[in-house]
C-alpha positions in Angstrom: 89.2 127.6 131.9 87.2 127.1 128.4 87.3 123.6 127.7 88.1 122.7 123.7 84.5 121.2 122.9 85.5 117.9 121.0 84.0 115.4 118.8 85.0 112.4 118.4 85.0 110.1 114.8 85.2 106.3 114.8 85.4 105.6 119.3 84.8 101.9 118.4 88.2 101.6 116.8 91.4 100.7 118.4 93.0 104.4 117.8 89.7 105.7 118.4 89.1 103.9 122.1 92.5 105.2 123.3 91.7 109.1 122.3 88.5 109.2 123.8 89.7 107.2 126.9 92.7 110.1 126.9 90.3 112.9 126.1 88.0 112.1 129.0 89.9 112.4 131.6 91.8 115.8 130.1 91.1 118.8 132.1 91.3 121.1 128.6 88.6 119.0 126.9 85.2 118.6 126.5 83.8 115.5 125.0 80.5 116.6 123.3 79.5 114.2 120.7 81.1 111.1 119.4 80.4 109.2 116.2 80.1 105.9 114.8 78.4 103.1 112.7 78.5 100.8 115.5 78.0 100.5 119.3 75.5 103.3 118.7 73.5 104.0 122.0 76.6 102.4 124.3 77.9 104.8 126.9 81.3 106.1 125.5 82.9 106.0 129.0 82.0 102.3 129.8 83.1 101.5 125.5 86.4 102.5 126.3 86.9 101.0 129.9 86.2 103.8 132.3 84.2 102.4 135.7 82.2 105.2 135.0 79.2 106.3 132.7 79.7 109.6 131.1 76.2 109.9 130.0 77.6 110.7 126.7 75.9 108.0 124.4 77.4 106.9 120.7 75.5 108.1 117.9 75.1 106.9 114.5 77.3 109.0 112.3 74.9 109.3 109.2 73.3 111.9 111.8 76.4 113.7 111.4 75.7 117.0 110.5 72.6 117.5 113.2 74.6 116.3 115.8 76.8 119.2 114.5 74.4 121.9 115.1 73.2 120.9 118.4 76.3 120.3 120.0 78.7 122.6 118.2 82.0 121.0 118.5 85.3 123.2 117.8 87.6 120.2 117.3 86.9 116.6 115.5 89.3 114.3 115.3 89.2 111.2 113.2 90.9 107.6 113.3 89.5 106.0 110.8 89.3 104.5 107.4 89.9 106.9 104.1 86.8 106.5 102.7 84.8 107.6 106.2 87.3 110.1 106.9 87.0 111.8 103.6 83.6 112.2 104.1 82.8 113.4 107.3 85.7 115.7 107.6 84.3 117.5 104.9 81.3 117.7 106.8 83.2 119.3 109.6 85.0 121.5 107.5 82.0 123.0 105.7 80.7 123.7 109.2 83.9 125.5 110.3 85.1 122.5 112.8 88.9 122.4 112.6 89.9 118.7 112.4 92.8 116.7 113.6 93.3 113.3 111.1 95.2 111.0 111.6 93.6 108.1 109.3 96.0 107.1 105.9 95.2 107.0 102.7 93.3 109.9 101.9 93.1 110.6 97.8 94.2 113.7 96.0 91.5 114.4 95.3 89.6 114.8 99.4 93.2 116.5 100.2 92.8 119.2 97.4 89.2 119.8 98.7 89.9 120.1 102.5 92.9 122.1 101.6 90.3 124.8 99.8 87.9 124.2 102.7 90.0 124.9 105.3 91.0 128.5 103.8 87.4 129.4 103.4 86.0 128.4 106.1 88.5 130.0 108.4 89.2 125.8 110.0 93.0 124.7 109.9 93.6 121.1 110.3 96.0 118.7 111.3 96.8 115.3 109.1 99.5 113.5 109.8 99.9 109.7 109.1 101.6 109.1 112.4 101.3 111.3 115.5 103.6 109.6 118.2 106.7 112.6 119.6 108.9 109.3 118.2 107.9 108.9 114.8 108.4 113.1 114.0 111.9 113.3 115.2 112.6 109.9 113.3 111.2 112.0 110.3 113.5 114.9 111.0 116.8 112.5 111.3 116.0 110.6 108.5 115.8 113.7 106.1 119.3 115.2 107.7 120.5 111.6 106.9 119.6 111.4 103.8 121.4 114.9 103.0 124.7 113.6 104.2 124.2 110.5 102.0 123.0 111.2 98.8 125.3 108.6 97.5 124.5 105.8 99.4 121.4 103.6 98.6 118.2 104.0 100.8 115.9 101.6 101.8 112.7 101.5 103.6 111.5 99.0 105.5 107.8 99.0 107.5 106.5 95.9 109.6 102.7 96.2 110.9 99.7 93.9 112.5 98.2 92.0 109.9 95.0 93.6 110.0 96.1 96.5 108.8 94.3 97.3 105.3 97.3 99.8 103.5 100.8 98.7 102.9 102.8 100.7 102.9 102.0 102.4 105.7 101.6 106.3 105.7 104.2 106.9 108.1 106.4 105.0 105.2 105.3 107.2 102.6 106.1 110.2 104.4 109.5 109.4 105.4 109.8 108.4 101.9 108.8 111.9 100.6 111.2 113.5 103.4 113.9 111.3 101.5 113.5 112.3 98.3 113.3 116.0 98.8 116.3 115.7 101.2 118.2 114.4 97.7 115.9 116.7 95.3 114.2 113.9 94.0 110.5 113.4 93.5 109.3 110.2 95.4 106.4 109.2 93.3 109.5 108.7 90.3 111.7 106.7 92.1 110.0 104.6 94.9 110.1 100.7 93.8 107.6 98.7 95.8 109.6 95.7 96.9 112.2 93.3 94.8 111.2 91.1 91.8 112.7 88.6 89.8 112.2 89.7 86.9 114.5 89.1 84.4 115.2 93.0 83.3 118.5 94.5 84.8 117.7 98.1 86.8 120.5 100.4 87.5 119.5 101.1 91.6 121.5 103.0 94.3 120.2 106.3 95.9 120.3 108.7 93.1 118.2 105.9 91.1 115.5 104.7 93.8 114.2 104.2 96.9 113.2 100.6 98.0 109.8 100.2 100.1 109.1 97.4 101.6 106.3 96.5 103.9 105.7 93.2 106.6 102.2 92.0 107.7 102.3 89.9 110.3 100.9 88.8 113.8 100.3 91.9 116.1 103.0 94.5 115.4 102.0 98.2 116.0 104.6 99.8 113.8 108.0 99.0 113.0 109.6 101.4 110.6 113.2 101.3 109.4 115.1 103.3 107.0 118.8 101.7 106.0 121.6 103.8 104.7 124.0 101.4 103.1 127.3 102.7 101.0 130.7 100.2 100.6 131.5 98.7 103.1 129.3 100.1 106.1 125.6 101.0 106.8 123.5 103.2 109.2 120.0 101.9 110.1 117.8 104.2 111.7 114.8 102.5 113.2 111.7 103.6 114.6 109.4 100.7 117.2 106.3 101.9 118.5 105.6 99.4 121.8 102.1 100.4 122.0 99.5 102.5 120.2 99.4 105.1 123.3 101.8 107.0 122.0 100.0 107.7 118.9 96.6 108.5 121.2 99.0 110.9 123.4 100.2 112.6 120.0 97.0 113.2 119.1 95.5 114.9 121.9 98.9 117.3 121.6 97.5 118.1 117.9 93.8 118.6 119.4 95.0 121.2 121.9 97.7 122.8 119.2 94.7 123.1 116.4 92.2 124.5 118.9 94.5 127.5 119.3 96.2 128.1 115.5 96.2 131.1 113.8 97.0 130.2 110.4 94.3 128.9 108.0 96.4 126.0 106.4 97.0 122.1 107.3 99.8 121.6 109.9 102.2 118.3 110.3 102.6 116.7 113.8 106.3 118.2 112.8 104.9 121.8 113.0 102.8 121.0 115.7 105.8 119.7 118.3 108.0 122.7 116.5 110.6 120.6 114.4 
């Protein structure tokens, strides 16, 4: 069997502990390098609680593109803040490395770039803002929903740790563009970031906006809710990740999915599970 040769971005993190733990001990993959600006020299095995040393030691990610050449990894897959991301995945992508991402709040601008990169260079990617099986079909329902329901108002409603650094989430955002285009509306005209008290009347309801609303608090991994609500009844579909493996699991589905793609474009986790 050829094992998918791997690299791994940001190990130290919390995302990025539970993909290396996962991709160590997978029979299709080879962990060559992995990346970071801290813990540099520690054993990646021992880092992410594994009895045993791997002999495969942290480096310091500003050596990023000689690592690249002497390990040659086919894969990278990255868990960790925009800025970082955006700048080492362009690294990869330059040197041909197809990438799996799953950090949020990448700009325009890096997504237009690594869009152009990944044609040229022959790389396709993955970027989702939430890998877990869960989350994708939750994606898929809401849009049907929302199709049925045009008339109704729409709400979203996202609840995370409070550590996390972007409100609203991505996985927010996304559904929020499934919404939309589910009632051929543009997101970006008619999301309204939580509820003032302003003293200006708004006309709301579906056709008008879509509510976002995001909780920070204590040491939630990811509660996402989207309410349907028309007279005299509501549907709430709701989404509760119980642990952050399931986003680690999702990922190593898009690592082994990306290693074999054919087409030079950037998949969803939808495309990559076949919704």
């Amino acid at each position: 069997m050829i094992l998918i040769r791997l690299l791994i971005l940001g190990p130290s993190g919390s995302m990025g502990r539970l993909i290396s733990k996962l991709a160590l001990n997978d029979d299709e993959i080879e962990v060559v390098a992995a990346c970071d600006i801290t813990n540099i020299g520690d054993d990646l095995g021992i880092l992410v609680g594994s009895n045993d040393s791997t002999n495969l030691k942290i480096r310091d990610v500003v050596e990023l593109q000689n690592i690249i050449d002497e390990v040659k990894p086919e894969v990278a897959v990255d868990f960790t803040i925009a800025h970082a991301a955006e700048k080492n995945c362009i690294t990869c992508v330059k040197n041909g490395i197809r990438c799996v991402i799953g950090t949020t709040a990448l700009s325009k601008e890096f997504l237009t770039e690594f869009n152009k990169l990944v044609k040229e260079k022959k790389a396709p990617a993955v970027i989702s803002s939430n890998m877990a099986t869960g989350v994708n079909i939750f994606f898929k329902v809401a849009g049907i929903l929302a199709d049925y329901l045009s008339d109704w108002d729409i709400e979203i409603i996202e609840a995370h740790h409070h550590r996390k650094a972007d409100a609203p989430s991505g996985t927010a955002m996304a559904v929020g563009e499934i919404i939309a285009n589910a009632i051929d509306k543009k997101f970006e005209e008619i999301a309204k970031y939580g509820r003032d008290k302003g003293p200006n009347k708004r006309e709301i309801g579906a056709k008008k906006e879509i509510g976002v609303h995001a909780i920070r608090a204590g040491d939630i991994v990811g509660d996402h809710v989207v309410l349907y609500a028309g007279p005299g009844e509501r549907i709430e579909l709701k989404h509760q990740a119980h642990s952050r493996d399931c986003l680690a699991r999702g990922s190593i589905t898009a690592i082994k999915f990306i290693a074999k793609a054919g087409e030079n474009k950037i998949y969803t986790t939808q495309e990559v599970l076949g919704l």
